[in-house]
C-alpha positions, 0 to 999 in steps of 0.5 A: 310640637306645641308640647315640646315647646311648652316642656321647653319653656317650663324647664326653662322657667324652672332654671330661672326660678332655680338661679334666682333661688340660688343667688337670694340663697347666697345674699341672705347668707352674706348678711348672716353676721358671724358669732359674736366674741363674748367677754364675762366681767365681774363688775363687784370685783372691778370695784372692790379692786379698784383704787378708786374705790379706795379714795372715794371711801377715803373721802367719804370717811374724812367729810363724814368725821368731819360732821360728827365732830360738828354735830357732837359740838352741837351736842355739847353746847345743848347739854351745858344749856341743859344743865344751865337750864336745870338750875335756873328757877322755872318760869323766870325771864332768864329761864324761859329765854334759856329754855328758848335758847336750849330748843333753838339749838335742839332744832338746830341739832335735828336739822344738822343731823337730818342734813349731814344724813342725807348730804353724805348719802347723796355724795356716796351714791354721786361717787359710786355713780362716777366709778361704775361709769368709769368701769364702763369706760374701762370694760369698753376699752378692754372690749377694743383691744380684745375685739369683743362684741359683747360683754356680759356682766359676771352674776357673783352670788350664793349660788355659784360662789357659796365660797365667798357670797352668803347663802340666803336669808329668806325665801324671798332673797332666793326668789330675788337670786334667781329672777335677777341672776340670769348668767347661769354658766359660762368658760371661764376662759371668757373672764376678762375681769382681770383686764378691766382690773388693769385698765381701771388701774392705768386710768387712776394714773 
C-alpha cells in the first residue's frame, strides 16, 4: 500500500515538473524576438548623389576663391615692396623702415594663409558632418516606412567593386580593406540605397 502510494506521488510529481517545464518551454519561446528585417545602404553613394552635396562644394569653392584672391593681393603688395626694397640704398632710415615694412607683411601673408588652411578645413568637415547627419536622418526615415529593424552600411571597396574602387596601393592598404571592411556578402534585394537617395532628394526640398 505504502508502494503504491508512494509510485502515486512520484508520477504526480513527475507531471507537475512536467507542466511546469511545458509552460516555462512556452514563455521563453514568446520572448524569443522574430528575425529582424535588415536593410544595406551605400553611405558613399547617398553622398555622392546627394544634392546637398553639391551646394556644399559650391560653397566651399566660392569662400575658397574668395581668400585666394585675398591672399594673392597680399602677395602682390609684398612683392612691389620687395621690388621697392631692392632699390633703396641698404641701411638707410628709408630702407630699413621698408625692410620693417616688407617682413610685417610677410608675417602677415604666412599667418593669412596658415588661417585660411585651416578655417576652410574646418568648414569642410563642420559640412560633411551636417550632411552625414542628415543621411542618417534619412536612412532612419526609410527605416519606418520599410519596417527595418536594421541597416547596415554597404562596404564600397576594391574587393567586391574592382569596377569602380581602385585596387590597393600597399600591403598596408589591403591589411586596412579587410580589418575595416566587415559586410562580406548580402542580397542585393536588401539594398535600399536607392530610397535613401529619394529621401535626401525631398529633404533638399
Amino acid at each position: 500500500m505504502k508502494t503504491r502510494s508512494f509510485m502515486a506521488v512520484a508520477v504526480l510529481a513527475g507531471i507537475g515538473l512536467l507542466v511546469i517545464g511545458l509552460e516555462y518551454s512556452l514563455a521563453a519561446k514568446d520572448k524569443i524576438p522574430a528575425s529582424p528585417k535588415i536593410g544595406i545602404v551605400s553611405v558613399k553613394d547617398v553622398f555622392d548623389k546627394s544634392p546637398m552635396k553639391a551646394d556644399v562644394e559650391k560653397e566651399l569653392s566660392a569662400d575658397a576663391d574668395k581668400k585666394f584672391a585675398e591672399l594673392k593681393k597680399l602677395e602682390e603688395t609684398l612683392e612691389a615692396d620687395k621690388a621697392a626694397l631692392s632699390k633703396r640704398k641698404e641701411g638707410s632710415e628709408d630702407y630699413m623702415q621698408l625692410l620693417q615694412t616688407v617682413l610685417q607683411e610677410q608675417s602677415k601673408l604666412d599667418a593669412q594663409k596658415e588661417f585660411y588652411q585651416q578655417e576652410l578645413s574646418m568648414k569642410e568637415m563642420q559640412s560633411k558632418e551636417k550632411l552625414y547627419r542628415k543621411i542618417l536622418e534619412a536612412i532612419a526615415t526609410v527605416a519606418k516606412e520599410k519596417g527595418l529593424d536594421i541597416i547596415l552600411s554597404r562596404d564600397d571597396n576594391y574587393l567586391n567593386q574592382p569596377d569602380t574602387n581602385p585596387p590597393a596601393q600597399s600591403p598596408s592598404d589591403l591589411l586596412l580593406t579587410t580589418k575595416t571592411h566587415k559586410l562580406l556578402y548580402f542580397n542585393p534585394g536588401l539594398d535600399v540605397t536607392a530610397d535613401v537617395v529619394t529621401a535626401m532628394a525631398k529633404s533638399a526640398q
